[in-house]
C-alpha positions in Angstrom: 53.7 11.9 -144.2 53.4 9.7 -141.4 51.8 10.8 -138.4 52.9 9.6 -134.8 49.6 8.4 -133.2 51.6 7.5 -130.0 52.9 11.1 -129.5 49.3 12.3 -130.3 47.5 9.8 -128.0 50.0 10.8 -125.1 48.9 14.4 -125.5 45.2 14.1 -125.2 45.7 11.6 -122.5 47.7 14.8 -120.6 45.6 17.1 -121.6 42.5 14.7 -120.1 44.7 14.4 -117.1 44.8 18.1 -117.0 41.4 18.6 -117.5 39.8 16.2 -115.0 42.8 17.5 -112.5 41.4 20.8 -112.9 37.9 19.4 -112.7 38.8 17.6 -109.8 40.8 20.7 -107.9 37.7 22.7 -108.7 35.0 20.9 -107.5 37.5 20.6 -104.0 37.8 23.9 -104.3 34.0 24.8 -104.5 33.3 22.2 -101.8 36.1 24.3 -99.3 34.4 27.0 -99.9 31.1 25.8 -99.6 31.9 24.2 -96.7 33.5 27.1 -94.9 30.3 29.4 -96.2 28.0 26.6 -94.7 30.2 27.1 -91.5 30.5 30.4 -91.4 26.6 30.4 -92.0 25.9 27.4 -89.4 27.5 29.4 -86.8 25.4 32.6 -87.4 23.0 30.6 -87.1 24.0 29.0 -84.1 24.5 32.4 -82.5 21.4 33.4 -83.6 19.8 30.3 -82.3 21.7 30.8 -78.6 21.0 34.2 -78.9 16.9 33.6 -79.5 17.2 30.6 -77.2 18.7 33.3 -74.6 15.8 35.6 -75.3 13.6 32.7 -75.3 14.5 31.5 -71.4 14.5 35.4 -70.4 11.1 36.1 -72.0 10.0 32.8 -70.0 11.3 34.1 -66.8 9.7 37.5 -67.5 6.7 35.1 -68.4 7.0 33.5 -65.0 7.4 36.8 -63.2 4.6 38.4 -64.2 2.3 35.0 -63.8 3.2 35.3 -60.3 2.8 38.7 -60.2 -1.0 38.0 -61.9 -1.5 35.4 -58.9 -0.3 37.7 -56.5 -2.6 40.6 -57.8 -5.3 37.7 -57.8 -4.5 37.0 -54.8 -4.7 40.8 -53.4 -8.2 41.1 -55.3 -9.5 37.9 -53.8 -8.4 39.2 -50.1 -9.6 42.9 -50.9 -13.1 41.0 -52.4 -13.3 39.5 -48.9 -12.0 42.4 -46.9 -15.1 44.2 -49.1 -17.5 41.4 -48.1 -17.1 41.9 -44.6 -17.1 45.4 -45.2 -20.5 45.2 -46.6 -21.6 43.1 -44.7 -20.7 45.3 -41.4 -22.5 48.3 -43.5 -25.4 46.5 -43.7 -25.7 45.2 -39.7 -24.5 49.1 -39.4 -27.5 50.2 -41.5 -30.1 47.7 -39.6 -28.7 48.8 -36.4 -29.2 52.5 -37.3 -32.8 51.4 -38.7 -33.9 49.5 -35.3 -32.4 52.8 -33.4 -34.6 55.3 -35.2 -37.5 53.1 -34.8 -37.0 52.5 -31.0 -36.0 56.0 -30.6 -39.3 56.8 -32.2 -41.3 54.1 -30.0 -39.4 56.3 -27.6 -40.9 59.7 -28.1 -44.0 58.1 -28.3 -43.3 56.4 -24.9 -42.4 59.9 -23.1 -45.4 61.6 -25.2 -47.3 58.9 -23.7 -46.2 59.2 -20.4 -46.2 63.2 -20.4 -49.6 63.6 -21.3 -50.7 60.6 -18.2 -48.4 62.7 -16.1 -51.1 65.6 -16.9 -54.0 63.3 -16.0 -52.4 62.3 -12.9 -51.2 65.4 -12.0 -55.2 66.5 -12.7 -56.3 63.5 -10.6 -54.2 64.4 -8.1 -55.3 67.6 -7.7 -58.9 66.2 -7.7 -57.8 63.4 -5.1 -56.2 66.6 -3.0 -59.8 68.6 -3.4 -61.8 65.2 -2.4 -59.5 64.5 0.7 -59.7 67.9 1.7 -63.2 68.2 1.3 -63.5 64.7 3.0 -60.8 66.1 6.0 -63.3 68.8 6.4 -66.4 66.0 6.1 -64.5 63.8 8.7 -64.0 67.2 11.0 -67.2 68.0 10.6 -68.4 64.4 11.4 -65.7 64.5 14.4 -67.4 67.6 15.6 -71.0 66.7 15.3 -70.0 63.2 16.7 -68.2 65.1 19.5 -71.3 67.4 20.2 -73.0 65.9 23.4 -76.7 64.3 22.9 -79.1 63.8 25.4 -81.5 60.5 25.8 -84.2 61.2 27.8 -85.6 58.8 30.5 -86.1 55.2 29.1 -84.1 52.1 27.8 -81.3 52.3 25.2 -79.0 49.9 23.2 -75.6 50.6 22.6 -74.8 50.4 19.0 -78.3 51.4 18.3 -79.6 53.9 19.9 -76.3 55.5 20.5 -72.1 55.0 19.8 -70.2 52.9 22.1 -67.3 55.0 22.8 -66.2 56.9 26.0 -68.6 59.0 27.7 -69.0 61.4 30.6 -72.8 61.1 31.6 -74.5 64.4 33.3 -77.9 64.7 34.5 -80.3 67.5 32.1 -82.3 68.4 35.0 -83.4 66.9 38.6 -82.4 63.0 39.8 -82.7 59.4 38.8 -81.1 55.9 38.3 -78.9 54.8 36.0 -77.9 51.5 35.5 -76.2 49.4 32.2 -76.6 46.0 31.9 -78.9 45.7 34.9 -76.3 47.3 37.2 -73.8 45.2 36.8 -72.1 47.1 34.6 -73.0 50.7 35.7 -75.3 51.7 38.9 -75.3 55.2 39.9 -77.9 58.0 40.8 -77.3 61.1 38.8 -78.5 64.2 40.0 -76.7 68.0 41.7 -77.7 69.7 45.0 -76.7 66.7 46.9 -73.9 64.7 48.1 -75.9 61.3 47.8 -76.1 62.2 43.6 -73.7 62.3 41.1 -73.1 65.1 38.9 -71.4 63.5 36.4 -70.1 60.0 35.6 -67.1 58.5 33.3 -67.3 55.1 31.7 -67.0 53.1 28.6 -69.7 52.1 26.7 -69.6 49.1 24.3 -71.8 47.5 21.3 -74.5 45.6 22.8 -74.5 47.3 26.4 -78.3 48.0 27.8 -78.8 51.4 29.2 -81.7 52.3 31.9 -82.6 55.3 33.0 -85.6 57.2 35.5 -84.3 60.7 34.1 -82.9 62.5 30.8 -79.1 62.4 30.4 -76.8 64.1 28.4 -73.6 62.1 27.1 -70.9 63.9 26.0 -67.5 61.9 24.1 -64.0 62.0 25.9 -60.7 60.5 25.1 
């Protein structure tokens, strides 16, 4: 039996054909399909990437936001850290004011201790100074008196300012007549004496420092004003 190697070749060939078609048409199949998973998969990812990329820029604005709001608070602290300075810093002139108060208000009371207790000396010294002046108002009455009193010189020669005051006198004779001159006459020249109209009872006249008095009888001299 003869075999027909030209109907047999033409079969294989076919069924090659066949076979790599089929090869061919799978592996485009399984590429479609890979393709359209890796598409279907790149745009997830996409989304997911815009989506993350979304979050990313709002999480960086957040960021943003509250690194402003961090400056800001920085900001706040810094002024409120001054504000605090000067605060402190107004306590303490407060405090030394307060401090130099107390310690003048206690140089103070010392002060008005001070000064009450002189004010009891003085008021003690013045009463002293009032007993001395009144004792001396009484010495200088007393010396007013006694230097008012009238004194009699008896017949001689006197000095004013020595033997007696100057002052104002009234001249009398103590008993009989005489002369009486001061300053050799010039001043004074007069005959003192009573029972007569040629004497002179009495006599007025000022007598100063220095003036000579000469008399022939005793006179009394009594001070006027």
């Amino acid at each position: 039996m003869k075999v027909d190697l030209s109907v047999f070749n033409k079969k294989w060939l076919l069924y090659i054909l066949i076979s790599l078609l089929l090869v061919i048409v799978s592996s485009l199949c399984a590429h479609s399909i890979g393709y359209n998973k890796a598409s279907i998969l790149l745009q997830g990812k996409k989304v997911i990437a815009d989506e993350i990329d979304g979050e990313i820029k709002e999480l960086r604005s957040e960021l943003r936001s509250m690194e402003e709001n961090v400056e800001a608070m920085m900001e706040e602290e810094s002024n409120k850290q001054v504000e605090l300075d000067d605060l402190q810093m107004k306590y303490e002139e407060v405090s030394e004011l307060v401090s130099q108060k107390e310690n003048i208000q206690k140089e103070v009371d010392t002060l008005v201790s001070q000064v009450e207790e002189k004010n009891g000396e003085l008021n003690k010294i013045s009463g002293e100074i009032a007993n001395k002046k009144s004792e001396l108002d009484k010495l200088n009455k007393g010396i007013l008196a006694k230097k008012k009193e009238p004194r009699t010189l008896v017949a001689g020669v006197f000095l004013a300012g020595k033997d007696i005051p100057p002052g104002r006198y009234k001249v009398e004779p103590v008993n009989g007549f005489g002369n009486y001159f001061v300053n050799g006459g010039s001043k004074v020249n007069i005959i003192l004496g009573r029972g007569d109209d040629l004497f002179l009872p009495e006599y007025v006249f000022e007598l100063d420092e220095g003036d000579e008095i000469e008399a022939t009888l005793s006179v009394k001299y009594t001070l006027v004003e």
